[in-house]
N, CA, C and O atoms as a GROMACS GRO file, in nm:
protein
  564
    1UNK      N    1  12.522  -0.267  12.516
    1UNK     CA    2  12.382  -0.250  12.481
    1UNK      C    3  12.371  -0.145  12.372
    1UNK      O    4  12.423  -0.033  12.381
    2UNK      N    5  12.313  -0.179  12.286
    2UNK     CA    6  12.272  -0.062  12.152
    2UNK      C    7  12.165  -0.070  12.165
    2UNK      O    8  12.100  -0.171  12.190
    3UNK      N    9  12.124   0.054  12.146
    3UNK     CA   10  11.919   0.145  12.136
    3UNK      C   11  11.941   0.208  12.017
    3UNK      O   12  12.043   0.276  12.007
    4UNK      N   13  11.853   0.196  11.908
    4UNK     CA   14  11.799   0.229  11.778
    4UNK      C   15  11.730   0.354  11.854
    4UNK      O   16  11.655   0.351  11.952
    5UNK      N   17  11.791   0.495  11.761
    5UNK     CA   18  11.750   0.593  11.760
    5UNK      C   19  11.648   0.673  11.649
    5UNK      O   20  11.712   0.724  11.557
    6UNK      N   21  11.514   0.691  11.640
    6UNK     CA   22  11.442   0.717  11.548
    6UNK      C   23  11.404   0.898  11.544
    6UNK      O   24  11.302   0.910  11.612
    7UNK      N   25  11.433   0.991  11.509
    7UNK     CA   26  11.441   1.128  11.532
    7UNK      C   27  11.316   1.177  11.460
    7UNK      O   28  11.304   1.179  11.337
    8UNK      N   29  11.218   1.218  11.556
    8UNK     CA   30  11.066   1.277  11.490
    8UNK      C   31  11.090   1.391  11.392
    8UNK      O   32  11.032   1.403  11.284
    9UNK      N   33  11.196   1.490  11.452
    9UNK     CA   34  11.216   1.618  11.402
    9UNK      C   35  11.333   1.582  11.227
    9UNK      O   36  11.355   1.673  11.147
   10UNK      N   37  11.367   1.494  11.216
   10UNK     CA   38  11.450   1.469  11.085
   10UNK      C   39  11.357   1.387  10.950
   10UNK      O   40  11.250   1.326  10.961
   11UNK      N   41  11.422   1.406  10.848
   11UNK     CA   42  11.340   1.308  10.751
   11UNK      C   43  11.346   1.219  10.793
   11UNK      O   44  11.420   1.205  10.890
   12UNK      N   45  11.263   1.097  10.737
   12UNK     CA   46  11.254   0.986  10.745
   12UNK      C   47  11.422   0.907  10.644
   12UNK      O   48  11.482   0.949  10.545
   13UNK      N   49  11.436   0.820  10.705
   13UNK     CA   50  11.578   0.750  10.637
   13UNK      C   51  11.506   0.718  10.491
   13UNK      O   52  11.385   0.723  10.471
   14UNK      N   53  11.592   0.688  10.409
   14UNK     CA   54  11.571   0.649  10.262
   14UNK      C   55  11.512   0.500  10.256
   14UNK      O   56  11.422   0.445  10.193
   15UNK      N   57  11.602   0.462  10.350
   15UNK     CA   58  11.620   0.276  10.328
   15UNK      C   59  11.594   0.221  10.474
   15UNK      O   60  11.541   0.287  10.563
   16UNK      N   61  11.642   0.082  10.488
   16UNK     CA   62  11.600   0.010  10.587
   16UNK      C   63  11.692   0.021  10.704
   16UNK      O   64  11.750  -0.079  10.747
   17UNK      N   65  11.710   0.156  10.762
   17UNK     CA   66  11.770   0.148  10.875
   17UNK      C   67  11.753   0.289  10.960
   17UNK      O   68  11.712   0.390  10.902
   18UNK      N   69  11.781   0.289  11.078
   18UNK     CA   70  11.733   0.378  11.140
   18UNK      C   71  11.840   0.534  11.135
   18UNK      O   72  11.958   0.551  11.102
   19UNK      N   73  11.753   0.609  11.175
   19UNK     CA   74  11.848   0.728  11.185
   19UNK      C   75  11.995   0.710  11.306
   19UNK      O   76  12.101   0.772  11.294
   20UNK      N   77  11.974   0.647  11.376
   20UNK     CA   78  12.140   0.654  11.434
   20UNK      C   79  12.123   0.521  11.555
   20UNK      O   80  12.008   0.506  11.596
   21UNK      N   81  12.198   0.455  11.595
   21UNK     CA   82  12.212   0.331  11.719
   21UNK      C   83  12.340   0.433  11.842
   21UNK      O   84  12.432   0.514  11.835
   22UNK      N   85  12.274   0.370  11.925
   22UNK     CA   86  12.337   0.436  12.040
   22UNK      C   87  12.428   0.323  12.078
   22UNK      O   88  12.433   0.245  11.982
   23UNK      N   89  12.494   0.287  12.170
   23UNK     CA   90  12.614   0.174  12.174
   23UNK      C   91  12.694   0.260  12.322
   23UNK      O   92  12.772   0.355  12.313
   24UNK      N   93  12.660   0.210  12.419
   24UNK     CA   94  12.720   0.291  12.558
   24UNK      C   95  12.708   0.420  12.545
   24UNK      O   96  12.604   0.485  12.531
   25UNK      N   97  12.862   0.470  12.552
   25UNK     CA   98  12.812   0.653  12.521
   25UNK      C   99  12.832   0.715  12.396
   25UNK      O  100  12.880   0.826  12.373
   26UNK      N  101  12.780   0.611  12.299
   26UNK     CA  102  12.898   0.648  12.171
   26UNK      C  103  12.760   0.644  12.058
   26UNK      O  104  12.685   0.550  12.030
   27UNK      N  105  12.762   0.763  12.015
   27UNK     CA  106  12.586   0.728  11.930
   27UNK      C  107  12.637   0.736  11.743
   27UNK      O  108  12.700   0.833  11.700
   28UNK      N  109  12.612   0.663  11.689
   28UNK     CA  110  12.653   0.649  11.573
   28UNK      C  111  12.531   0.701  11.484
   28UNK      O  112  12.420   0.650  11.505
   29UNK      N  113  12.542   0.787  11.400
   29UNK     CA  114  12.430   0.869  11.323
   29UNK      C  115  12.450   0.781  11.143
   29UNK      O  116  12.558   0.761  11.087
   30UNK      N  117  12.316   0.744  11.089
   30UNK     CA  118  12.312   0.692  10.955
   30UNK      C  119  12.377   0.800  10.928
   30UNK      O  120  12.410   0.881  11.015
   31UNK      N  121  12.409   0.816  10.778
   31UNK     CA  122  12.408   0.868  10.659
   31UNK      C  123  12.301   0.983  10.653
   31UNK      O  124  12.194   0.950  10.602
   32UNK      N  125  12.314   1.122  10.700
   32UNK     CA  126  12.188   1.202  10.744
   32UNK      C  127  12.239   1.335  10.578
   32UNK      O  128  12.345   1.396  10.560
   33UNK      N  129  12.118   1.333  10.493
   33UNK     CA  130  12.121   1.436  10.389
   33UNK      C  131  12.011   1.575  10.397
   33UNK      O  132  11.927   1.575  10.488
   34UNK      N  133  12.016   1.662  10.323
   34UNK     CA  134  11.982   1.807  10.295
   34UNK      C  135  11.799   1.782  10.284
   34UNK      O  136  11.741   1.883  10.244
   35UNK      N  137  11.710   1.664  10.314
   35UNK     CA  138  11.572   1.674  10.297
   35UNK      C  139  11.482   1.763  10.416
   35UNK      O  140  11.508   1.780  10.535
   36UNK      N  141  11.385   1.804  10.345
   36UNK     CA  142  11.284   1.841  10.472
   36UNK      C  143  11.264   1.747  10.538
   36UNK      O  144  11.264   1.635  10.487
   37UNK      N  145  11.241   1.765  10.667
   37UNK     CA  146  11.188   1.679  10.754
   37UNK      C  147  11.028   1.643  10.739
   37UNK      O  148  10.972   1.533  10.749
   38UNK      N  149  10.956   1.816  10.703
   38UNK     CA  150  10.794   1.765  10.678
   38UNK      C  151  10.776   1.714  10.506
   38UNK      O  152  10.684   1.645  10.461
   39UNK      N  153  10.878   1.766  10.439
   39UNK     CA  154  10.792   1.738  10.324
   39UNK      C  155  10.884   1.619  10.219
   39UNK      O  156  10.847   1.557  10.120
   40UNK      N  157  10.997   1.623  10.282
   40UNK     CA  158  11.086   1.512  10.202
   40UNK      C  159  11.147   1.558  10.102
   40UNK      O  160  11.223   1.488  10.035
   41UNK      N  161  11.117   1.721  10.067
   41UNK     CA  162  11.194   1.774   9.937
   41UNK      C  163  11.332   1.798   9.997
   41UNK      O  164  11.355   1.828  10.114
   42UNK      N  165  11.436   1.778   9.880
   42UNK     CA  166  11.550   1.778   9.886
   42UNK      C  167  11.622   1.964   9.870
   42UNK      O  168  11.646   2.027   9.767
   43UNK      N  169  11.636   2.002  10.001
   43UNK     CA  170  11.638   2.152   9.979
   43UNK      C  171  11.768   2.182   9.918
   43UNK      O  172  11.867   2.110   9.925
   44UNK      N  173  11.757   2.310   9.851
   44UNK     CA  174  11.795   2.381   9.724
   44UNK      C  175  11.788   2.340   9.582
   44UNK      O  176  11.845   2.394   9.487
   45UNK      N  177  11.691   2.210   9.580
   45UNK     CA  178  11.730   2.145   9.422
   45UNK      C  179  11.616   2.221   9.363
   45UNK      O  180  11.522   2.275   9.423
   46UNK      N  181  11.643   2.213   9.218
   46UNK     CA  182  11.555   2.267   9.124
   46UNK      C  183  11.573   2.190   8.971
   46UNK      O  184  11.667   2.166   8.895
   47UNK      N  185  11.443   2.169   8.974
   47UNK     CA  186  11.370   2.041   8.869
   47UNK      C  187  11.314   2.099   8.762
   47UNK      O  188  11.248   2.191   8.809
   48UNK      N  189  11.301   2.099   8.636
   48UNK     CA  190  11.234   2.118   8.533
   48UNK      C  191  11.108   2.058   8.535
   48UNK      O  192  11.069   2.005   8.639
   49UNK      N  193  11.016   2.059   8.403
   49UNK     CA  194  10.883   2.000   8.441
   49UNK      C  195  10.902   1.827   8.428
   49UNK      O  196  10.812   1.750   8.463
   50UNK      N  197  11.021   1.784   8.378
   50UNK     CA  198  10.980   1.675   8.370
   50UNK      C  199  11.046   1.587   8.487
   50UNK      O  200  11.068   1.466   8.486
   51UNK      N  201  11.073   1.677   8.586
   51UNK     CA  202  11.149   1.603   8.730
   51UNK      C  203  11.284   1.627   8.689
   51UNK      O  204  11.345   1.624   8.796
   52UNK      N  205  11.362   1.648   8.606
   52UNK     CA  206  11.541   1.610   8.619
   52UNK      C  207  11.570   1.775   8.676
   52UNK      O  208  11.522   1.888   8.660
   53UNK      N  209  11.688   1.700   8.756
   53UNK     CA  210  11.723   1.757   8.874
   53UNK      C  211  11.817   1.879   8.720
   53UNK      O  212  11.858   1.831   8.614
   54UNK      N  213  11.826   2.028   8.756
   54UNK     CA  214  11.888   2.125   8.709
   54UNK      C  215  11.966   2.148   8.774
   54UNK      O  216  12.070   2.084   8.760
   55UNK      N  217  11.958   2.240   8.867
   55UNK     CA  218  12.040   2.276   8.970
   55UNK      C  219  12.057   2.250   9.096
   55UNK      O  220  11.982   2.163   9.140
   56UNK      N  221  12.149   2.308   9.188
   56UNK     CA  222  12.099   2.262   9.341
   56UNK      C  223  12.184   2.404   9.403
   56UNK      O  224  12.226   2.492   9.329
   57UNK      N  225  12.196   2.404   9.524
   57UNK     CA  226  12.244   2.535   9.591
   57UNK      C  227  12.287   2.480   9.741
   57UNK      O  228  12.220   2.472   9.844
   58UNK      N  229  12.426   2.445   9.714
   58UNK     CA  230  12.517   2.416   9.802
   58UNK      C  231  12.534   2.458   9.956
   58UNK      O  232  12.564   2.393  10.056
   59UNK      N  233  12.501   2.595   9.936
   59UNK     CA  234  12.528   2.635  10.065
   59UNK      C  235  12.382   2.619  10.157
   59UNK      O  236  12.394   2.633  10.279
   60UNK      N  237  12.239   2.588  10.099
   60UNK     CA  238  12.131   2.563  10.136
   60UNK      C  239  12.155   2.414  10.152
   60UNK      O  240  12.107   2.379  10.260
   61UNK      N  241  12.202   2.330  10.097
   61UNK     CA  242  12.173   2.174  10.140
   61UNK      C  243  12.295   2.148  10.255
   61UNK      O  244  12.285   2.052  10.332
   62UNK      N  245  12.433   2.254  10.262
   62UNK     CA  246  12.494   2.218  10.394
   62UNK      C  247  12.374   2.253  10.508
   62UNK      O  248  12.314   2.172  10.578
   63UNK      N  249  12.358   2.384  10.505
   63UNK     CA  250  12.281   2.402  10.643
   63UNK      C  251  12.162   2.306  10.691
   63UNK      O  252  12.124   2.274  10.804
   64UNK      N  253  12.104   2.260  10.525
   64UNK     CA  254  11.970   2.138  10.581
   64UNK      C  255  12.021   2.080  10.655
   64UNK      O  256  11.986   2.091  10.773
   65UNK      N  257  12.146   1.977  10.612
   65UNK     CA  258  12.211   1.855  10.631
   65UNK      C  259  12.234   1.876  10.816
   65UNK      O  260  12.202   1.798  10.906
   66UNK      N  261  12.303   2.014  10.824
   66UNK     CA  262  12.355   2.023  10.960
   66UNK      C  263  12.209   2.048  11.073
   66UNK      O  264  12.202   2.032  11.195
   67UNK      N  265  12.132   2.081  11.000
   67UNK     CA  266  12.016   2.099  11.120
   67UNK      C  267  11.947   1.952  11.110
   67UNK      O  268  11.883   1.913  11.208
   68UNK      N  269  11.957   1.875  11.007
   68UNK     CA  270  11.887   1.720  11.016
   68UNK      C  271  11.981   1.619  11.103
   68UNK      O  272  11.936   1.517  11.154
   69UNK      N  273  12.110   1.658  11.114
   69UNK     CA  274  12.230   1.624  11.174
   69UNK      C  275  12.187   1.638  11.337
   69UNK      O  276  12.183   1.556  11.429
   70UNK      N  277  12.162   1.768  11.326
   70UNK     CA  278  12.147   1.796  11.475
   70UNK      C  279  12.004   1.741  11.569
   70UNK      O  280  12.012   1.711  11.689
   71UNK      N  281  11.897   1.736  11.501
   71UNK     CA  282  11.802   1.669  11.534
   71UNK      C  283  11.794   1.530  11.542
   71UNK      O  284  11.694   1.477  11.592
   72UNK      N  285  11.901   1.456  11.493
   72UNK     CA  286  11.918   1.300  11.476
   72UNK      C  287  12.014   1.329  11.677
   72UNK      O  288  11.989   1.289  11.791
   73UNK      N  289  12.110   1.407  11.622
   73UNK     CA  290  12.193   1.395  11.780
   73UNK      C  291  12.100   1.449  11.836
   73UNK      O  292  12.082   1.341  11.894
   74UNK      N  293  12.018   1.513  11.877
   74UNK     CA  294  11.900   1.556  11.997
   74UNK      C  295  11.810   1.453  12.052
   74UNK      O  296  11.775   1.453  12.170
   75UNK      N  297  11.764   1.347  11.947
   75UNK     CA  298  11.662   1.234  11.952
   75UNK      C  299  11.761   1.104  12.012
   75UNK      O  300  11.713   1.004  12.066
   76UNK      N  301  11.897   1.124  11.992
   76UNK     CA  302  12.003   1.010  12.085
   76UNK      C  303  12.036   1.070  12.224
   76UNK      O  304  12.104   1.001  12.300
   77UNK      N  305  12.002   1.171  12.258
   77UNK     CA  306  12.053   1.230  12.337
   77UNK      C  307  12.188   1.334  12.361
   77UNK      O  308  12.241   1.347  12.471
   78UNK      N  309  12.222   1.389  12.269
   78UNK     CA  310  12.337   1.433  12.206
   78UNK      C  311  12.346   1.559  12.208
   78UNK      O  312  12.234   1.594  12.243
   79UNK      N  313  12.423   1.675  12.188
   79UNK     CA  314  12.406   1.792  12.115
   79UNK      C  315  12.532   1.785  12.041
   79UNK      O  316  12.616   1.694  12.042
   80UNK      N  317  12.532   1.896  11.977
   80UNK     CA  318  12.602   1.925  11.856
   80UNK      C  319  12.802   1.920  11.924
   80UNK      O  320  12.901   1.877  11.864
   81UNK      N  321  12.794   1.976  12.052
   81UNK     CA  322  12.944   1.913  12.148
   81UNK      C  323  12.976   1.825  12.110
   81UNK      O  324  13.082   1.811  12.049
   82UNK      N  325  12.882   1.725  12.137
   82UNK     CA  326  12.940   1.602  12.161
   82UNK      C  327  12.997   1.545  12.034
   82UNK      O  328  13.041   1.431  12.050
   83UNK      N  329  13.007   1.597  11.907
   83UNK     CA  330  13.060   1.519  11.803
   83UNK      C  331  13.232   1.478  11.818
   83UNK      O  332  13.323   1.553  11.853
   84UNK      N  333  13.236   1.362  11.786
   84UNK     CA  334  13.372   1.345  11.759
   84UNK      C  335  13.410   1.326  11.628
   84UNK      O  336  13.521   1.361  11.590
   85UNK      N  337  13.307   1.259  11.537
   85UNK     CA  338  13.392   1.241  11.432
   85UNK      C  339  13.299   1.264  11.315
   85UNK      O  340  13.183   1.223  11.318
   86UNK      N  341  13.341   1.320  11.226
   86UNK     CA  342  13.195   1.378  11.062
   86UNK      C  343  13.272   1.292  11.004
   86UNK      O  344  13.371   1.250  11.063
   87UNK      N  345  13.232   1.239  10.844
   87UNK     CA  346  13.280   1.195  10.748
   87UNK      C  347  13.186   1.284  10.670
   87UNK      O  348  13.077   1.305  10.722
   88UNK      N  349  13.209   1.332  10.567
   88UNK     CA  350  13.154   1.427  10.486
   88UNK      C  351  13.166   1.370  10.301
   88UNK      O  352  13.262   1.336  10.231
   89UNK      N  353  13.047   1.379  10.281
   89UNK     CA  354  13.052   1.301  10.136
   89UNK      C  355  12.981   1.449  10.058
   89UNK      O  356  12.888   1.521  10.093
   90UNK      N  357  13.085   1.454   9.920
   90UNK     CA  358  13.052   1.590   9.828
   90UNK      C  359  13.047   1.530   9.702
   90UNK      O  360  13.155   1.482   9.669
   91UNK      N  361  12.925   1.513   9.595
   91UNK     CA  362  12.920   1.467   9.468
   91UNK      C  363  13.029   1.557   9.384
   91UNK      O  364  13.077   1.520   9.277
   92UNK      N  365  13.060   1.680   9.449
   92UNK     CA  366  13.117   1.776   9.340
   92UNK      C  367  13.240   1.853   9.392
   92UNK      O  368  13.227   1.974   9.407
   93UNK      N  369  13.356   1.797   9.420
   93UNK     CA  370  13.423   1.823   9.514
   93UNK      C  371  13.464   1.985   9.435
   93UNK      O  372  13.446   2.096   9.486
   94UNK      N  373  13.494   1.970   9.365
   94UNK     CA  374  13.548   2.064   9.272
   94UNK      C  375  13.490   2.186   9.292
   94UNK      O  376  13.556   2.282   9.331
   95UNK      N  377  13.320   2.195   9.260
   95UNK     CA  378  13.267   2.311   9.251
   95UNK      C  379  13.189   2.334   9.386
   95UNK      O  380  13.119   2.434   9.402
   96UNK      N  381  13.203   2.238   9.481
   96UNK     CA  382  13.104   2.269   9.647
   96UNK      C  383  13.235   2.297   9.777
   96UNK      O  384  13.224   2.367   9.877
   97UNK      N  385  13.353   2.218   9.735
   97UNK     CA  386  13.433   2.235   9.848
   97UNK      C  387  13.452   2.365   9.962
   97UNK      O  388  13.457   2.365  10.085
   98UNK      N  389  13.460   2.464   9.868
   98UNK     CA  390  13.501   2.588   9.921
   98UNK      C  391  13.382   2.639   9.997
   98UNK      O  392  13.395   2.688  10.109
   99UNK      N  393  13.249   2.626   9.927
   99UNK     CA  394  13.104   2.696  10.006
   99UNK      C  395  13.105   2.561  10.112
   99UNK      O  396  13.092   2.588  10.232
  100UNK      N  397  13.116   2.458  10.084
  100UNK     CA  398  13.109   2.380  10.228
  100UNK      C  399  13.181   2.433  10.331
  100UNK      O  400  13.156   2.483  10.441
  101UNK      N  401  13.275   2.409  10.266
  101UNK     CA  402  13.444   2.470  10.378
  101UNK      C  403  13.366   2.551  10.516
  101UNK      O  404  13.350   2.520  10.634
  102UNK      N  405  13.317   2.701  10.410
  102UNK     CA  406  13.333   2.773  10.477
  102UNK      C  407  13.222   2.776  10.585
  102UNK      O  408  13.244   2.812  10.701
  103UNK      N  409  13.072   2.724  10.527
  103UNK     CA  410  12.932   2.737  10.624
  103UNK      C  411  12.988   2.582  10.722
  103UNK      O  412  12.925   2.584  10.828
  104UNK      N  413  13.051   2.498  10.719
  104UNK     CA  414  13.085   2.411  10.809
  104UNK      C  415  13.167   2.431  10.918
  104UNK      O  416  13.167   2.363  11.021
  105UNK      N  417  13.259   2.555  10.884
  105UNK     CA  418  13.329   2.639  10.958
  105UNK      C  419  13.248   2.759  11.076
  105UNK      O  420  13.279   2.796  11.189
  106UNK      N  421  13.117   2.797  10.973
  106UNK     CA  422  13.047   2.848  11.077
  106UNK      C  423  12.978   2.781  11.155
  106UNK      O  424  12.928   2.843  11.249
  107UNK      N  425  12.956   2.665  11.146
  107UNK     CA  426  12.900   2.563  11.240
  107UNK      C  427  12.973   2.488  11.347
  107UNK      O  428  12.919   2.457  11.453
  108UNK      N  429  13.066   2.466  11.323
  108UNK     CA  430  13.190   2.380  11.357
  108UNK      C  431  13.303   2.457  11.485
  108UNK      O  432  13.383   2.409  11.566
  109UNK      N  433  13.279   2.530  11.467
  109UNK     CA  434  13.388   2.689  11.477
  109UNK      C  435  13.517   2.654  11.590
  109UNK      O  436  13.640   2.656  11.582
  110UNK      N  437  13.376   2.607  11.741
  110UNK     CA  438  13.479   2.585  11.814
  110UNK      C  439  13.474   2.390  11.844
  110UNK      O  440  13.557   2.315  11.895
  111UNK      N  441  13.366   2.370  11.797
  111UNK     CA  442  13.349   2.206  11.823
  111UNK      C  443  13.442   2.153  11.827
  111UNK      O  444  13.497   2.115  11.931
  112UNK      N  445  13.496   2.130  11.666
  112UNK     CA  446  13.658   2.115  11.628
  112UNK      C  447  13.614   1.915  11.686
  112UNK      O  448  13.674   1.875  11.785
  113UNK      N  449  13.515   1.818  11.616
  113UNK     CA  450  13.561   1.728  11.550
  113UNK      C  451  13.654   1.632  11.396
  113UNK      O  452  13.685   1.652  11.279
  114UNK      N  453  13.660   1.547  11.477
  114UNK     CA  454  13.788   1.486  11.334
  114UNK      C  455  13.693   1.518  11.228
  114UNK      O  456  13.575   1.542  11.252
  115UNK      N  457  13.748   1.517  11.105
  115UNK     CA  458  13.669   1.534  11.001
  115UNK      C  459  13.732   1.479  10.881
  115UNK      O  460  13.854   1.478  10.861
  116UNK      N  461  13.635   1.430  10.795
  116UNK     CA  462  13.738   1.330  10.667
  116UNK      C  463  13.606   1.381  10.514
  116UNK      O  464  13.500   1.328  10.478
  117UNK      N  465  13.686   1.509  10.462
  117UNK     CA  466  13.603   1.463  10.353
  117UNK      C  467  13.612   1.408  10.214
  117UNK      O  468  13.726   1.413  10.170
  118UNK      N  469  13.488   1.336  10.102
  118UNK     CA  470  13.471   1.268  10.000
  118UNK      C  471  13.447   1.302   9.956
  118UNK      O  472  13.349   1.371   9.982
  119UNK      N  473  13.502   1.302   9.823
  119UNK     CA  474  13.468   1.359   9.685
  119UNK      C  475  13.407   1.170   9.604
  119UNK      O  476  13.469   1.066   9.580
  120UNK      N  477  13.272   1.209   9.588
  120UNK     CA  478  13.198   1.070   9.553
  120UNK      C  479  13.133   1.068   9.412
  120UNK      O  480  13.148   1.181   9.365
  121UNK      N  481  13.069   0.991   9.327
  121UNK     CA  482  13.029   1.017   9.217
  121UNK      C  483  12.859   1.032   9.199
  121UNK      O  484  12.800   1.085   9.105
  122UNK      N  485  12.798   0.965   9.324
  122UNK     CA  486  12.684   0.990   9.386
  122UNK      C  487  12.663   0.949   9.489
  122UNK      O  488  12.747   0.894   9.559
  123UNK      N  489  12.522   0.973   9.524
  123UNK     CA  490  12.477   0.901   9.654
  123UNK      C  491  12.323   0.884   9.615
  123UNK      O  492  12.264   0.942   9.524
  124UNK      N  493  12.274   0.794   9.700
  124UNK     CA  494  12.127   0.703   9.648
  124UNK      C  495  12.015   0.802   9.603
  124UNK      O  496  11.925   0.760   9.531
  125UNK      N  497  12.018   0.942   9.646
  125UNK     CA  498  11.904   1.036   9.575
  125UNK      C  499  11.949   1.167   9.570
  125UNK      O  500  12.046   1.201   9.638
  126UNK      N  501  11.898   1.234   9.507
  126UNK     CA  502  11.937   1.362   9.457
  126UNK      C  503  12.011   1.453   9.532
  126UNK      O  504  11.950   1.558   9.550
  127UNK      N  505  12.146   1.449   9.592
  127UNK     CA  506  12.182   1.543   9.686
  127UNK      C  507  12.352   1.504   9.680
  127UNK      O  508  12.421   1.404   9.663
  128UNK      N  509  12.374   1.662   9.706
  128UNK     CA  510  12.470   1.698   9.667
  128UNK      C  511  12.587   1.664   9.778
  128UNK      O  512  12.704   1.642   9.747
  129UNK      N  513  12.532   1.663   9.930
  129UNK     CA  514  12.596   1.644  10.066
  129UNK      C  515  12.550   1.554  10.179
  129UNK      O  516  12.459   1.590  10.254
  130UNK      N  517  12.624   1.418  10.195
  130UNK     CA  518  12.572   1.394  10.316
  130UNK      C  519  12.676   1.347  10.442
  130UNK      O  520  12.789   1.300  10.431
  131UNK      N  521  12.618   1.368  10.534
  131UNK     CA  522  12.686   1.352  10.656
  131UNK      C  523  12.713   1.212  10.730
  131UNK      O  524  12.601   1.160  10.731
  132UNK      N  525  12.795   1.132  10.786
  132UNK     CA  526  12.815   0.997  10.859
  132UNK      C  527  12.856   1.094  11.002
  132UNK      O  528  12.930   1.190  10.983
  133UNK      N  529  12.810   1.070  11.129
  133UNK     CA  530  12.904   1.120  11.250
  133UNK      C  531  12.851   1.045  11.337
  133UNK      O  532  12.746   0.983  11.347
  134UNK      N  533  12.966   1.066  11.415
  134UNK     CA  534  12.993   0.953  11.575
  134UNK      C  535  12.986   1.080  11.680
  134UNK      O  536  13.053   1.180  11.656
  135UNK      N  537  12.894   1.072  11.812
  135UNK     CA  538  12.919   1.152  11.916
  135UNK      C  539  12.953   1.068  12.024
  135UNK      O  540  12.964   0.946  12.020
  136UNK      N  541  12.968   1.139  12.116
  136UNK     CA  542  13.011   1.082  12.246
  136UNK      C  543  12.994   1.156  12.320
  136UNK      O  544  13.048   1.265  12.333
  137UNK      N  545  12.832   1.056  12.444
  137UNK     CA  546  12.767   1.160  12.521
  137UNK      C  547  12.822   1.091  12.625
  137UNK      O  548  12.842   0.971  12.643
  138UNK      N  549  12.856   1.250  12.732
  138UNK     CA  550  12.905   1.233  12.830
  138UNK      C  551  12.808   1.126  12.936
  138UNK      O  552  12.693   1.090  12.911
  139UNK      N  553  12.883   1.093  13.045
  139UNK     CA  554  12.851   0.992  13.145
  139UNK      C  555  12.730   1.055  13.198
  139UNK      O  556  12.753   1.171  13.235
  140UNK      N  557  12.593   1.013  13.215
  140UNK     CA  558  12.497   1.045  13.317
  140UNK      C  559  12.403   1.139  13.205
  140UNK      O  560  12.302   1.200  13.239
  141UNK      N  561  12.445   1.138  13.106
  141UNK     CA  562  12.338   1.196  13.002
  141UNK      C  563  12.250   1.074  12.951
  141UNK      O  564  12.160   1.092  12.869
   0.00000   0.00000   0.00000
């Protein structure tokens, strides 16, 4: 049995699918990125007047990502334990690796899921980091 998980507290998904499907005890999370949840801005970016993206601030769109992360696993029933597996996608492997590294490390510390990360050339909107993860909630949760 799979249940479509829709998370009040996260942005809304980009596209046509839900924030994560549950599947026995095994909750599979979309593609979860660095947006507000109330306002849809893509946190740390910074735009000129005519919209193009200038800069962004790496170590602000990990922590979005991981608290939009965590509210997707809260709305499946999940906490942040239960992860087993991240896939981690970085537009800029070069110049974000190391500030990821390390604030994922403060998040991560003792969790200690598998982890696989991508160095990509984009992803569908302005952001520098996004997350794929699998949890696995214990029996009777």
């Amino acid at each position: 049995m799979t249940n479509i998980v829709h998370a009040s507290h996260a942005p809304k998904p980009v596209g046509a699918y839900p924030h994560a499907r549950r599947a026995g005890n095994l909750l599979f999370l979309s593609g979860v990125g660095p947006r507000d949840a109330s306002t849809n801005a893509v946190i740390g970016n910074v735009y000129n007047a005519e919209g193009r993206l200038l800069s962004y601030d790496i170590e602000a769109q990990c922590r979005a990502v991981f608290a939009n992360v965590r509210a997707v696993l809260e709305a499946g029933g999940a906490h942040w334990e239960d992860l087993i597996d991240v896939t981690v996608f970085l537009t800029d492997m070069a110049r974000d690796f190391a500030a990821y590294n390390r604030i994922y490390a403060e998040y991560f510390g003792t969790v200690q899921p598998c982890r696989t990360t991508l160095g990509i050339t984009a992803l569908p909107t302005p952001i520098a980091i996004e997350l794929k993860c699998i949890a696995m909630i214990p029996e009777g949760r």
